[in-house]
gemmi code that builds the backbone of each chain (N, CA, C; Angstrom):
import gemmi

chains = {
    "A": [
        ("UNK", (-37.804, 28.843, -5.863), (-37.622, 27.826, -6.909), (-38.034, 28.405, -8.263)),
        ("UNK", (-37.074, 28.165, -9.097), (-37.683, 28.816, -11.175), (-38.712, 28.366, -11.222)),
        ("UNK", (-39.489, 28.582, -11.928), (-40.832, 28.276, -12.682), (-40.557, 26.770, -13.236)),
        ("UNK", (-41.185, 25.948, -13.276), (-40.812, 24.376, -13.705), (-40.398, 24.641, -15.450)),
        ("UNK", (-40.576, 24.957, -16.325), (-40.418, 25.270, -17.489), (-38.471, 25.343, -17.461)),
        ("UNK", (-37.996, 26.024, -16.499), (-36.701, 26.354, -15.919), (-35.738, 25.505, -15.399)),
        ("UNK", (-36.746, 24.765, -14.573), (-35.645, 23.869, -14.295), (-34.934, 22.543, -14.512)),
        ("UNK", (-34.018, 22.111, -14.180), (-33.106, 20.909, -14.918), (-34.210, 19.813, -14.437)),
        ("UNK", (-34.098, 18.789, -15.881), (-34.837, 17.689, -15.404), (-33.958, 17.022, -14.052)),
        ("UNK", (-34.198, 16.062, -13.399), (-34.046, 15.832, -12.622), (-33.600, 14.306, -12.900)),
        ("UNK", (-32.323, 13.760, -12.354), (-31.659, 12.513, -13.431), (-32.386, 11.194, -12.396)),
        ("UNK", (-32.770, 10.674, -13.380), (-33.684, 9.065, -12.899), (-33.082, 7.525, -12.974)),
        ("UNK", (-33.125, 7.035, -12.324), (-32.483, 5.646, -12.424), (-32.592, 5.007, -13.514)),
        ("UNK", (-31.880, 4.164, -14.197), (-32.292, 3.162, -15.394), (-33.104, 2.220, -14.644)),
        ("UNK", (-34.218, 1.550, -15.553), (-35.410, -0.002, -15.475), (-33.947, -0.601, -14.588)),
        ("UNK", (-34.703, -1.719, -14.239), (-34.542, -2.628, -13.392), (-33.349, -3.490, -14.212)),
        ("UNK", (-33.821, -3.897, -15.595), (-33.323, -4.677, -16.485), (-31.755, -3.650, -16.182)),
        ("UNK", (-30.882, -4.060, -16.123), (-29.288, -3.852, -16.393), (-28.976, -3.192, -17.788)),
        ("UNK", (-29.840, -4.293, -18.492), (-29.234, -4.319, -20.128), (-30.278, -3.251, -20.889)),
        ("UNK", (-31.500, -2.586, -20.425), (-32.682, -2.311, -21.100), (-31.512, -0.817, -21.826)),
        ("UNK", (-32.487, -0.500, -23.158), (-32.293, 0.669, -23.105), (-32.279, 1.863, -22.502)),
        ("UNK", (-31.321, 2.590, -22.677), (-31.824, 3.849, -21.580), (-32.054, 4.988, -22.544)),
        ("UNK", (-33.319, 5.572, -22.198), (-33.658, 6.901, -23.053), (-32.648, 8.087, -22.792)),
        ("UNK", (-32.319, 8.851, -23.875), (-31.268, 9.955, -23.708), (-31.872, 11.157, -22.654)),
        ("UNK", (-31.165, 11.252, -21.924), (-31.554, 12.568, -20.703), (-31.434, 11.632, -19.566)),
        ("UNK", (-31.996, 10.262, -19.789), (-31.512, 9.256, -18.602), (-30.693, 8.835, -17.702)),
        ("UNK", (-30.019, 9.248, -16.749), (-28.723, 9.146, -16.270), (-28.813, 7.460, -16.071)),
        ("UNK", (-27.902, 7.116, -15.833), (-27.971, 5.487, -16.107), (-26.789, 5.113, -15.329)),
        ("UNK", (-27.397, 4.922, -14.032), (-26.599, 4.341, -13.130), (-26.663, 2.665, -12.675)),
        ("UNK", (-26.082, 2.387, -12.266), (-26.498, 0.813, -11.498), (-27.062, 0.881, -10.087)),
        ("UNK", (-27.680, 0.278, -9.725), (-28.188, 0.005, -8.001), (-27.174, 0.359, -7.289)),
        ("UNK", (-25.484, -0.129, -7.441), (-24.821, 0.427, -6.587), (-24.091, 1.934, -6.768)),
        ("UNK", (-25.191, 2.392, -7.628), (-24.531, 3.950, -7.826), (-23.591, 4.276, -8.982)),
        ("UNK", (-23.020, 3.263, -9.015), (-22.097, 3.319, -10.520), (-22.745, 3.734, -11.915)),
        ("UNK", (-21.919, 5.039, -12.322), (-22.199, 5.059, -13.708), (-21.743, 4.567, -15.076)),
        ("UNK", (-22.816, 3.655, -15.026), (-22.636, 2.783, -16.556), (-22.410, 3.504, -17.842)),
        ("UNK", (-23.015, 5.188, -17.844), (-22.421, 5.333, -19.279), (-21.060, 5.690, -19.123)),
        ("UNK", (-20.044, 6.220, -17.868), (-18.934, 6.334, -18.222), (-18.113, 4.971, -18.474)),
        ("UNK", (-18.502, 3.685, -17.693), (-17.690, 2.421, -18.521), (-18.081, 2.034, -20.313)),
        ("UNK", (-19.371, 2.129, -20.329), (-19.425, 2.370, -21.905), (-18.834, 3.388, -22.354)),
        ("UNK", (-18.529, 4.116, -22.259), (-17.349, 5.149, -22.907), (-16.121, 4.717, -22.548)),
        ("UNK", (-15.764, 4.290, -21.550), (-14.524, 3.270, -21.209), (-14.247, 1.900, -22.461)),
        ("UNK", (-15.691, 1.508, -22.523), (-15.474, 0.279, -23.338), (-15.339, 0.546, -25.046)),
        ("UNK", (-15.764, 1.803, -25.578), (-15.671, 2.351, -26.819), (-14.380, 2.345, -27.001)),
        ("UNK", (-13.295, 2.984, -26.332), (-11.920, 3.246, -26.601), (-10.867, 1.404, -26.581)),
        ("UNK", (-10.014, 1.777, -27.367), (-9.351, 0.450, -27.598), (-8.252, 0.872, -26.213)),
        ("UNK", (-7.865, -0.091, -25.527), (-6.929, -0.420, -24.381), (-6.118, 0.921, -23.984)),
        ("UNK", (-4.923, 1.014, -25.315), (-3.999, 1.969, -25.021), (-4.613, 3.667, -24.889)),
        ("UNK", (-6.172, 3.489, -25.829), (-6.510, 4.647, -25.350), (-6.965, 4.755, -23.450)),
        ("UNK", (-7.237, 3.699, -23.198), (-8.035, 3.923, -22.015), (-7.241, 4.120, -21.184)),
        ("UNK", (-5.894, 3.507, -21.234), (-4.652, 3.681, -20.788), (-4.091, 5.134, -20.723)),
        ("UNK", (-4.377, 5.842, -21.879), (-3.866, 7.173, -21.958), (-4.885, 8.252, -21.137)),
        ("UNK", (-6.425, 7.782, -21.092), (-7.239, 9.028, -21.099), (-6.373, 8.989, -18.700)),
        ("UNK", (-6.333, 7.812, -18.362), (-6.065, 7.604, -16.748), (-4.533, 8.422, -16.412)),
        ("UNK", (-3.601, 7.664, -17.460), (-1.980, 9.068, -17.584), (-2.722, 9.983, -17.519)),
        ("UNK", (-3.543, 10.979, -18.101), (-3.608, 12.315, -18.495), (-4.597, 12.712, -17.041)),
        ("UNK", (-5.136, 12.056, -16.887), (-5.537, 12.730, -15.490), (-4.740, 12.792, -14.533)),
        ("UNK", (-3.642, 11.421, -13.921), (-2.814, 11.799, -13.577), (-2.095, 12.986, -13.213)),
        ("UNK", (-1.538, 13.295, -14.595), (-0.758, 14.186, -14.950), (-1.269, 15.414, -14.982)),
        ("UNK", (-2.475, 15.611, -15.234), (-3.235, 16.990, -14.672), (-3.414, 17.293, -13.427)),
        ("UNK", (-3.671, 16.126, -12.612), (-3.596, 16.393, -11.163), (-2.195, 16.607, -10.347)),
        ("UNK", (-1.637, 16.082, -11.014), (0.218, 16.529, -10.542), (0.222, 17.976, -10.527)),
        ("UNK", (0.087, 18.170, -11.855), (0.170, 19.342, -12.541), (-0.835, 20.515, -11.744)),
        ("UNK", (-1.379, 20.150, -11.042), (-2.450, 20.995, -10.171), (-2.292, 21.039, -9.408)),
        ("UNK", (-1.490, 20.366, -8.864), (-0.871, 20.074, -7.104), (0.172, 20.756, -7.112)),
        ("UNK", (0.971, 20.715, -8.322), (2.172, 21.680, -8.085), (2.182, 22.938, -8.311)),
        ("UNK", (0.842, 23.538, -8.900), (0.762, 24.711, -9.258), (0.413, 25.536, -8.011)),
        ("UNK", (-0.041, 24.308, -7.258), (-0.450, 25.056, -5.593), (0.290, 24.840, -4.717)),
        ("UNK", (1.059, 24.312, -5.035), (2.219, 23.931, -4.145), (3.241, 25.187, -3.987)),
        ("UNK", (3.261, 25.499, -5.121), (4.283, 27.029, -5.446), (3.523, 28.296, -5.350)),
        ("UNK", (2.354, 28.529, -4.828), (1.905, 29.138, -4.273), (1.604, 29.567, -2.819)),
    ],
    "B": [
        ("UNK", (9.223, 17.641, -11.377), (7.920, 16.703, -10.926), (8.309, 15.641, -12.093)),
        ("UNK", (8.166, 14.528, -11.613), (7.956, 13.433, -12.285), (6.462, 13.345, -13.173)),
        ("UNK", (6.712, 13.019, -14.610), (5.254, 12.902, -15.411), (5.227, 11.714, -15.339)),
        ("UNK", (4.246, 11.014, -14.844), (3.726, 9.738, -14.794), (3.377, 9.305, -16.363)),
        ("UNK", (4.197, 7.831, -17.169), (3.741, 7.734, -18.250), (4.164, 6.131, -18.201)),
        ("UNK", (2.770, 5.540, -17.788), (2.986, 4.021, -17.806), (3.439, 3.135, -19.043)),
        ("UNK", (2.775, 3.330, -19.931), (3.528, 2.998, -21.146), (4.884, 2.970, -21.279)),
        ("UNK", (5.794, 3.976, -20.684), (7.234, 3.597, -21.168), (7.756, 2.860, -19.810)),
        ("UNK", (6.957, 2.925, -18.339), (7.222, 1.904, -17.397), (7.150, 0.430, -18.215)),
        ("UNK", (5.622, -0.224, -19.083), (5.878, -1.062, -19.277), (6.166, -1.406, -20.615)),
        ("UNK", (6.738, -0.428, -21.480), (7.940, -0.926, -22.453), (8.968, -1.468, -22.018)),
        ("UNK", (9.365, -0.509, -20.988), (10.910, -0.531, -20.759), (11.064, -2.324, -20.122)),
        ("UNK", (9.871, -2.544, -19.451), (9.925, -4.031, -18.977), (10.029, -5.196, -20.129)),
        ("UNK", (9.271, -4.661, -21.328), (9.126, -5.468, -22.189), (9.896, -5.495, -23.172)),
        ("UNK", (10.597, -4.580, -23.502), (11.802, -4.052, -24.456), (13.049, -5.279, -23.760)),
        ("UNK", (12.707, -5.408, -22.546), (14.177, -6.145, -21.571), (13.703, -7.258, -21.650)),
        ("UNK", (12.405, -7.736, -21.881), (11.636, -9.230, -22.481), (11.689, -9.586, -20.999)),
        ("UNK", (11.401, -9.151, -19.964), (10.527, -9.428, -18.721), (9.222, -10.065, -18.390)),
        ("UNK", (9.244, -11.025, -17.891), (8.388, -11.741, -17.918), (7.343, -11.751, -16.549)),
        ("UNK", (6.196, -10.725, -16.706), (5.527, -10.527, -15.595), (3.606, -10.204, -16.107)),
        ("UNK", (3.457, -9.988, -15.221), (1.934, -10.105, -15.661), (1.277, -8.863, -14.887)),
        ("UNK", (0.480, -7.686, -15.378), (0.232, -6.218, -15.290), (-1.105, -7.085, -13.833)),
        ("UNK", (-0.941, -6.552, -13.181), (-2.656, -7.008, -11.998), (-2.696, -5.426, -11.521)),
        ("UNK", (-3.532, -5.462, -10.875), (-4.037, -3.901, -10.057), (-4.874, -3.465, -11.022)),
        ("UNK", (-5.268, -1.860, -10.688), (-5.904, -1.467, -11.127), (-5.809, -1.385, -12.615)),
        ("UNK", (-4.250, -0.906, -12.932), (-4.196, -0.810, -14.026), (-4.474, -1.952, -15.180)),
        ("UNK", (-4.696, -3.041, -14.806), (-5.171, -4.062, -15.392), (-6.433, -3.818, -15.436)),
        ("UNK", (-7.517, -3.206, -14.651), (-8.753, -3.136, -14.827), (-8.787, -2.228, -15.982)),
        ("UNK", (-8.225, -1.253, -15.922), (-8.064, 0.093, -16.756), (-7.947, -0.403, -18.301)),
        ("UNK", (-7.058, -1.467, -18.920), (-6.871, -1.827, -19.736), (-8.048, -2.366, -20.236)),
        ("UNK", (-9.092, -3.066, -19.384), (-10.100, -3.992, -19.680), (-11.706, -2.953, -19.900)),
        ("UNK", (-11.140, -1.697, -19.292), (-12.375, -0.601, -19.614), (-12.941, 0.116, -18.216)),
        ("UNK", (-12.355, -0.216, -16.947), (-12.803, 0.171, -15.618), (-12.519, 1.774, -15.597)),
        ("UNK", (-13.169, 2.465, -15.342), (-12.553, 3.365, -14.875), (-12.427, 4.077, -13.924)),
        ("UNK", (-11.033, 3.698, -13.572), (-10.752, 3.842, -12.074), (-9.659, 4.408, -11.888)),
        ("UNK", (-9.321, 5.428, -11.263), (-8.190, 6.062, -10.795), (-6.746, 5.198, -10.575)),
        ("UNK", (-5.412, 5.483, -10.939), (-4.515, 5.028, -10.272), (-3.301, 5.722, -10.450)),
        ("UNK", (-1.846, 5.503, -9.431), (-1.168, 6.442, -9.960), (-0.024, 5.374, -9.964)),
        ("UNK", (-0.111, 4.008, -9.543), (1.035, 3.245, -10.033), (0.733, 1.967, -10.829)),
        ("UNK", (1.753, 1.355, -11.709), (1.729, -0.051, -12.254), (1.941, -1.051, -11.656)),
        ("UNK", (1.245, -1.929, -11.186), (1.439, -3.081, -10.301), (1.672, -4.496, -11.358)),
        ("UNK", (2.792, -5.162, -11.045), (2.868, -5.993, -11.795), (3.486, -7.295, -10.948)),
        ("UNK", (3.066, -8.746, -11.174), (3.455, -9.906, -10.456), (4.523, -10.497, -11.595)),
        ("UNK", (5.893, -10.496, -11.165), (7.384, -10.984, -11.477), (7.328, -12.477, -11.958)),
        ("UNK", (7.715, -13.098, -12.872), (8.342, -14.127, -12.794), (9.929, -14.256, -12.246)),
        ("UNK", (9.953, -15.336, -11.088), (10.709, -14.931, -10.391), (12.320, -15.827, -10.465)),
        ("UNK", (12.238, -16.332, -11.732), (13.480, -17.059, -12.040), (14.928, -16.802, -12.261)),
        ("UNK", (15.970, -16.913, -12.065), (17.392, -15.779, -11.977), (17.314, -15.051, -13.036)),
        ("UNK", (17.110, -15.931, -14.564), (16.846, -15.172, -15.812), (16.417, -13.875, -16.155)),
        ("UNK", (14.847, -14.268, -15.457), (14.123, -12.943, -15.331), (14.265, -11.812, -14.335)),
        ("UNK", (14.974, -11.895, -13.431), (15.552, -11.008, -12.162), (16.372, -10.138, -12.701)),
        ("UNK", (17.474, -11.151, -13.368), (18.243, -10.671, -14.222), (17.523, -9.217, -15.088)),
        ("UNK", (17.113, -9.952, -15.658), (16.660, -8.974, -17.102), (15.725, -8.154, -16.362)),
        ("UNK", (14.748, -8.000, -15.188), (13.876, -7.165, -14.756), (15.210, -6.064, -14.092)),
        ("UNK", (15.937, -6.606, -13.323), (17.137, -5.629, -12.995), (17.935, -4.691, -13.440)),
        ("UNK", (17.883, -5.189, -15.204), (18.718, -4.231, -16.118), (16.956, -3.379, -16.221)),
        ("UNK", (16.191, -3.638, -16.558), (14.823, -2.703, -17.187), (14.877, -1.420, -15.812)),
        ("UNK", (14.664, -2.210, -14.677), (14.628, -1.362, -13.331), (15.784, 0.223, -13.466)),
        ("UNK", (17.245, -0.433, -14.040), (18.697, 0.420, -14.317), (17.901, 1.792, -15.188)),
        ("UNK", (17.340, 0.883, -16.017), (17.372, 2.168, -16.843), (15.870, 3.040, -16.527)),
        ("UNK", (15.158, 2.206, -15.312), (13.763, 3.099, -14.925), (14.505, 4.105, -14.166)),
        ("UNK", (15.656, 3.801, -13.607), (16.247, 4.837, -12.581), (15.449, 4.144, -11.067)),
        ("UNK", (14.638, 3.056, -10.672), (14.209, 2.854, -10.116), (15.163, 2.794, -8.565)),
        ("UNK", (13.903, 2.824, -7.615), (14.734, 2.874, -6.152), (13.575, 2.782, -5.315)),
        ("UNK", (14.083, 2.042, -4.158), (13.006, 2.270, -3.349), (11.999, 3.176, -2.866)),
        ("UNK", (10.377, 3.881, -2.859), (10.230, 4.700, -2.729), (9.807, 5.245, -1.316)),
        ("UNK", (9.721, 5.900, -0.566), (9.254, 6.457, 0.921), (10.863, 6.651, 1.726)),
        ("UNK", (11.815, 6.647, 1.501), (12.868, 6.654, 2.346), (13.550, 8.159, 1.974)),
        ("UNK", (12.922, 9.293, 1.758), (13.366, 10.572, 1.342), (14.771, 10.623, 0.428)),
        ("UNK", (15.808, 11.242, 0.827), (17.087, 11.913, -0.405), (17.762, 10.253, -0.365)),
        ("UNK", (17.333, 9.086, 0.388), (18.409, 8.298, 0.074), (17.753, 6.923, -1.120)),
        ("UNK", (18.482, 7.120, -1.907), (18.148, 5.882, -3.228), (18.761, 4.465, -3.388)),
        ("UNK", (17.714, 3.922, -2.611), (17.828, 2.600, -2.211), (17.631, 1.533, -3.439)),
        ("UNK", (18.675, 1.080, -4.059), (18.289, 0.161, -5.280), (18.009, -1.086, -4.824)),
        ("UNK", (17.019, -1.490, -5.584), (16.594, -3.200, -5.622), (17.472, -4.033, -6.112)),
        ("UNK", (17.771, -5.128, -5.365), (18.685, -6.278, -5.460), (18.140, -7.295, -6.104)),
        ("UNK", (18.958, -8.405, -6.476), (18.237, -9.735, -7.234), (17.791, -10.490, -5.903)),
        ("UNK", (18.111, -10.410, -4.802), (17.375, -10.659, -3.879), (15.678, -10.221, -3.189)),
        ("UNK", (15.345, -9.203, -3.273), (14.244, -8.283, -3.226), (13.623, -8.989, -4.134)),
        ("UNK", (14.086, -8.765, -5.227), (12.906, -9.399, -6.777), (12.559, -10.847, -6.444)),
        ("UNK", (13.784, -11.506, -5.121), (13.198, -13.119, -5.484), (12.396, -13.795, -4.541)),
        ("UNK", (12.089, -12.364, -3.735), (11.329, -12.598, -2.260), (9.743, -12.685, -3.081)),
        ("UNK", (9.016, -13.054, -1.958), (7.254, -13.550, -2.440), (6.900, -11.553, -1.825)),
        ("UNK", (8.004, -11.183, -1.570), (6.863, -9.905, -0.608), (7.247, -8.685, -1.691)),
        ("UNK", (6.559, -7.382, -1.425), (6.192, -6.844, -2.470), (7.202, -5.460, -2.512)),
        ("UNK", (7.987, -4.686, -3.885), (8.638, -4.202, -3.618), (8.355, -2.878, -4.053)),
        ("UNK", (8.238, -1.571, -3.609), (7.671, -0.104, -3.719), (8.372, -0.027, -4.116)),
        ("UNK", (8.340, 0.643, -5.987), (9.626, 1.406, -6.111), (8.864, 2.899, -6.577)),
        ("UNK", (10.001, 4.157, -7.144), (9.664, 5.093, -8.114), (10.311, 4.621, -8.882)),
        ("UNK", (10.004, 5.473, -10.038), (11.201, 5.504, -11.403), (10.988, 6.838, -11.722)),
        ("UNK", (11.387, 6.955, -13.406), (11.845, 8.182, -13.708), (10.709, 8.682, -14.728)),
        ("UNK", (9.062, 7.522, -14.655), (8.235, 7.695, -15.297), (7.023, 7.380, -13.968)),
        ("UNK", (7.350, 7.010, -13.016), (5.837, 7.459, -11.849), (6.356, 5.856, -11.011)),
        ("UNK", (5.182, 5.390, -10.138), (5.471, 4.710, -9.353), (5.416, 3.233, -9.960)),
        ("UNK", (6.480, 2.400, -9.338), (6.472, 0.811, -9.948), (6.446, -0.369, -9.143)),
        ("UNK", (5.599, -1.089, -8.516), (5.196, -1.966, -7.573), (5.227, -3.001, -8.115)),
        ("UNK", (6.410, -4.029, -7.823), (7.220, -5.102, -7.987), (6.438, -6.446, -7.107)),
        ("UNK", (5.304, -7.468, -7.396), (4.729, -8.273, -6.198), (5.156, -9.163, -6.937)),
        ("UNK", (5.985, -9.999, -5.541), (6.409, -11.268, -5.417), (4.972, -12.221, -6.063)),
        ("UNK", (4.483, -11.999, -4.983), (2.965, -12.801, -4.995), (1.767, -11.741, -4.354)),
        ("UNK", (0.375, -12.332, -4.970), (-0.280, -11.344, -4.653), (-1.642, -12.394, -3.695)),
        ("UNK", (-2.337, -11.799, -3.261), (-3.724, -12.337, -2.574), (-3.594, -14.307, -2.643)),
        ("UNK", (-3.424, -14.809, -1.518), (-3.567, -16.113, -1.471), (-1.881, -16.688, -1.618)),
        ("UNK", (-1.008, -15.852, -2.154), (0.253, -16.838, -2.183), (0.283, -16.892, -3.931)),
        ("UNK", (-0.750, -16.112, -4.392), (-0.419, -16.441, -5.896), (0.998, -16.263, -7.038)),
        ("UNK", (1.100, -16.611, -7.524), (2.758, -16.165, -8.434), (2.363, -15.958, -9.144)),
        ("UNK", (3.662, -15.714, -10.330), (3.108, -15.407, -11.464), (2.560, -16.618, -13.018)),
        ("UNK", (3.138, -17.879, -12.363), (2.589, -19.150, -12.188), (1.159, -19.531, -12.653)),
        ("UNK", (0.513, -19.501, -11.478), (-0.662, -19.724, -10.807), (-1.209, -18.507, -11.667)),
        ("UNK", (-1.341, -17.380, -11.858), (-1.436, -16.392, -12.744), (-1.984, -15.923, -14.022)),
        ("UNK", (-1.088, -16.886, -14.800), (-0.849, -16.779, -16.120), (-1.877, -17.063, -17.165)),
        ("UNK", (-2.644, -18.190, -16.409), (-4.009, -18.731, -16.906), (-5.149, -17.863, -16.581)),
        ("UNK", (-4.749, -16.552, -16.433), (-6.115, -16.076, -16.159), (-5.852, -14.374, -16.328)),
        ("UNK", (-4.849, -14.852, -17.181), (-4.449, -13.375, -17.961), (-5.107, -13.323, -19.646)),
        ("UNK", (-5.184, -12.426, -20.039), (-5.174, -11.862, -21.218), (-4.125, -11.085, -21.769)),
        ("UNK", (-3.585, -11.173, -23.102), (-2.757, -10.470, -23.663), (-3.239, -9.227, -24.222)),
        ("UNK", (-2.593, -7.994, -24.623), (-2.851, -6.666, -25.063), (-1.228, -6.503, -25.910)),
        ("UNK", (-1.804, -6.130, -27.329), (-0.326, -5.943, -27.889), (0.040, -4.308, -27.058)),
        ("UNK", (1.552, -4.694, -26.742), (2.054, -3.147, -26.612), (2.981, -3.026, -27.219)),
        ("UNK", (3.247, -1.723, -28.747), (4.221, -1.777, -29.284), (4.968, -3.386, -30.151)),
        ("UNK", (3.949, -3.892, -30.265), (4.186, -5.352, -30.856), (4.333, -6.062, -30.167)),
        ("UNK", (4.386, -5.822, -28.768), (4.843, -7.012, -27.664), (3.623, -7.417, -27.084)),
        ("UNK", (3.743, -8.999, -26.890), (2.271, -9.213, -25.840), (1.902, -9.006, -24.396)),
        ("UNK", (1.087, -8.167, -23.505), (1.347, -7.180, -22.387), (0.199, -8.381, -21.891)),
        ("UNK", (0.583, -9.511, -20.927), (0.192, -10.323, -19.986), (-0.811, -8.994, -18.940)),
        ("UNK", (-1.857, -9.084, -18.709), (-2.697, -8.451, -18.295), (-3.842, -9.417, -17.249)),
        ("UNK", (-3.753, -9.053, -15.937), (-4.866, -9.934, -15.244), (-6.121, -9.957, -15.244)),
        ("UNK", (-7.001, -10.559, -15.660), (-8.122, -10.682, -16.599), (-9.171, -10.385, -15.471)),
        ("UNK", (-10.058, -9.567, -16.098), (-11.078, -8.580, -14.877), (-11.970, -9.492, -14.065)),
        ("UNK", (-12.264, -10.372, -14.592), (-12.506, -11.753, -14.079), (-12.330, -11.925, -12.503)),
        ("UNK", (-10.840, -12.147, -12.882), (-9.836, -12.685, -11.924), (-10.001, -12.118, -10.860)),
        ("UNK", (-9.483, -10.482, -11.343), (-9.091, -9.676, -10.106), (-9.985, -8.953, -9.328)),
        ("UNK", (-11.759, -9.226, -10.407), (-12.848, -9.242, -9.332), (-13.013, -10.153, -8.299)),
        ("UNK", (-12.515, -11.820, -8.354), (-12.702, -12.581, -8.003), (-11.710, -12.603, -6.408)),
        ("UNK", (-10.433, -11.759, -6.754), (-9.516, -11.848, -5.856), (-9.977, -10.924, -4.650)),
        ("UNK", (-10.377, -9.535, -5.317), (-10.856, -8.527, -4.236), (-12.332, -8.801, -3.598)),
        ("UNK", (-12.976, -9.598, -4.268), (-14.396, -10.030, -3.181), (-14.577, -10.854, -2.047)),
        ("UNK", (-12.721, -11.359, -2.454), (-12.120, -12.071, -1.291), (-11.342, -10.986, -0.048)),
        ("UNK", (-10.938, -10.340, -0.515), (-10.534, -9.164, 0.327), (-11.016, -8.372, 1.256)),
        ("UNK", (-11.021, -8.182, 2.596), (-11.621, -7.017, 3.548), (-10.988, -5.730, 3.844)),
        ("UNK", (-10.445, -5.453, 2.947), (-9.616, -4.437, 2.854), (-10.422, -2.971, 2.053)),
        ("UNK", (-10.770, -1.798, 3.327), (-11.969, -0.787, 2.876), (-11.451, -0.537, 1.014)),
        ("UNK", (-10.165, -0.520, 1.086), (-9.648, -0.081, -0.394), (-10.665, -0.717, -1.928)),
        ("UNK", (-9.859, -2.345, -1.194), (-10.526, -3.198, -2.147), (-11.959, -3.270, -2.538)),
        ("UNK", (-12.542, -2.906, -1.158), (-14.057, -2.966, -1.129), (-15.215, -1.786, -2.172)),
        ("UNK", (-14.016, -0.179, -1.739), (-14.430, 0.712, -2.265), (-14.649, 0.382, -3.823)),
        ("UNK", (-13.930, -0.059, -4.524), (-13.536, -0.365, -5.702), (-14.497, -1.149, -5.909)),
        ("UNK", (-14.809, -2.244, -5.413), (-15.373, -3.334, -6.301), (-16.984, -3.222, -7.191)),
        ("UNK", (-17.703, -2.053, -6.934), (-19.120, -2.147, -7.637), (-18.685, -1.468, -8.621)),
        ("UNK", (-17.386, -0.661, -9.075), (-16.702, -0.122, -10.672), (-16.687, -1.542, -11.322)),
        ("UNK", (-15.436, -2.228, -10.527), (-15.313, -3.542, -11.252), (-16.145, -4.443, -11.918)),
        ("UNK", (-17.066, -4.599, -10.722), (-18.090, -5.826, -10.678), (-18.807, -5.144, -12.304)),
        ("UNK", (-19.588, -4.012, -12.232), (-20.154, -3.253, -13.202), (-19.528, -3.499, -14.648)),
        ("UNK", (-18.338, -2.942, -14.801), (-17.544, -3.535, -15.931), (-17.325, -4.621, -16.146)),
        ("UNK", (-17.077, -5.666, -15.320), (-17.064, -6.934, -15.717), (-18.729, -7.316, -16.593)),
        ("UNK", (-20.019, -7.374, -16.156), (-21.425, -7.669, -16.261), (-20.856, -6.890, -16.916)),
        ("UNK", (-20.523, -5.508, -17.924), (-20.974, -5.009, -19.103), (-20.165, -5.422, -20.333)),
        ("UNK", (-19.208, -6.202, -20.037), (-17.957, -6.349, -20.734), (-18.775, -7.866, -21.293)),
        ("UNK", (-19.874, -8.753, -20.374), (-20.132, -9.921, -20.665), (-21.584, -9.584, -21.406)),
        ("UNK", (-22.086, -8.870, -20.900), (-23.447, -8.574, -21.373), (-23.461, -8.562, -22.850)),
        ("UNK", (-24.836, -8.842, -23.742), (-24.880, -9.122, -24.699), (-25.156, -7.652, -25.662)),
        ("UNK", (-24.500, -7.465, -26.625), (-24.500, -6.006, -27.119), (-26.264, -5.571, -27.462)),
        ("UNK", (-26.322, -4.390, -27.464), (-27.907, -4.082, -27.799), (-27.793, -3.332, -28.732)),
        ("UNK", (-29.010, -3.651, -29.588), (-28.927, -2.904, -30.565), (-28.745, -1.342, -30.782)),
        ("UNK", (-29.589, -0.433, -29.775), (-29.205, 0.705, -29.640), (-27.754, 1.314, -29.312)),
        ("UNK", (-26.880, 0.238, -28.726), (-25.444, 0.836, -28.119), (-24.800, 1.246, -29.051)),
    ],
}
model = gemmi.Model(1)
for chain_id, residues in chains.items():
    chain = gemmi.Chain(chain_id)
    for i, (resn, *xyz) in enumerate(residues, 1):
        res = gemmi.Residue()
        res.name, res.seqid = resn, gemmi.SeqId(i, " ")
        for name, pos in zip(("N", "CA", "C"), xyz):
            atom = gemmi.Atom()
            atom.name, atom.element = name, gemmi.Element(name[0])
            atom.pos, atom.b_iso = gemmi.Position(*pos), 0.0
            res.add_atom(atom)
        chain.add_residue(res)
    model.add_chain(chain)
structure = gemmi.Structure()
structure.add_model(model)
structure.setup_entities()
């Protein structure tokens, strides 16, 4: 094991509270595992973006499937 | 390969002034979920009018039944006026045509529990995250189930009261 100085903090549940702040380095999940900061980043973008960022994964994963496909 | 690009799936519906209402995932997606999907699920209004006009939008999706390999099975005004649900492709990714969805619902019963989203100036009837949490907690289906603590989550953050730090 690195010397503690080395190694990655280690990601901690958010308080109990749902709504509390979460300190930065905080991973900030819900009880059922879900990560809340990627729906707040979901909820920052207006509709058609959120719409676009789900196409583009899509379409990267096509795009990745067929690249192995032809291989 | 087909590029999946929902947007011109549901122009092309709305350009033809189709009258249906977006449910599935991609309705969550609109509302901030983020959740994987690779087709548009949408519940029909199912009146000759609108069959009509969903039939010409379908023409120009190139749409056809999908799972039946080299043979291209087109949808009838019959298919569209059934309650059961119709798989198609098109020529922009997959397009899932429901008569009715969970309980016998239409697009009816529906409508009150949609939200609008302008698309391209048009108003994009959208099933309100609400709802379609409400529909899948009714559901025993592993699919539905997998899904629902994204939903549930976004819904409670979508209601939750903003904080000052956010």
């Amino acid at each position: 094991m690195p010397p503690e100085h080395l190694q990655s903090p280690q990601p901690t549940l958010s308080p109990a509270d749902p709504d509390a702040p979460v300190e930065p380095g905080t991973a900030d999940y819900a009880p059922s595992g879900v990560d809340r900061s990627l729906i707040r980043w979901m909820l920052e973008l207006t509709p058609l973006e959120r719409l676009q960022v789900i196409q583009d994964q899509v379409n990267a994963i096509q795009e990745f499937k067929a690249s192995i496909d032809t291989h | 390969m087909i590029r999946t690009d929902f947007r011109k799936i549901l122009g092309a519906l709305l350009d033809h002034d189709v009258e249906f209402i977006l449910v599935g995932a991609l309705s969550a997606v609109f509302q901030g979920a983020p959740v994987m999907t690779v087709d548009v699920d949408i519940v029909h209004l199912r009146t000759e009018a609108n069959i009509a006009a969903l039939l010409q939008a379908l023409s120009e999706l190139d749409a056809y039944f999908r799972g039946h390999g080299d043979r291209r099975l087109v949808p009838g005004a019959s298919h569209l006026a059934s309650n059961e649900h119709q798989l198609l492709s098109t020529c922009f990714g997959p397009l899932d045509l429901l008569g009715t969805i969970e309980h016998g619902l239409a697009f009816e019963d529906l409508l009150s529990d949609s939200i609008d989203f302008d698309l391209n100036g048009n108003p994009l009837h959208t099933l309100s995250i609400a709802k379609y949490v409400e529909l899948k907690e009714a559901s025993k289906r592993p699919k539905d189930q997998a899904r629902l603590p994204v939903l549930r989550e976004t819904l409670r953050l979508i209601n939750s009261p903003k904080k000052s730090d956010d």
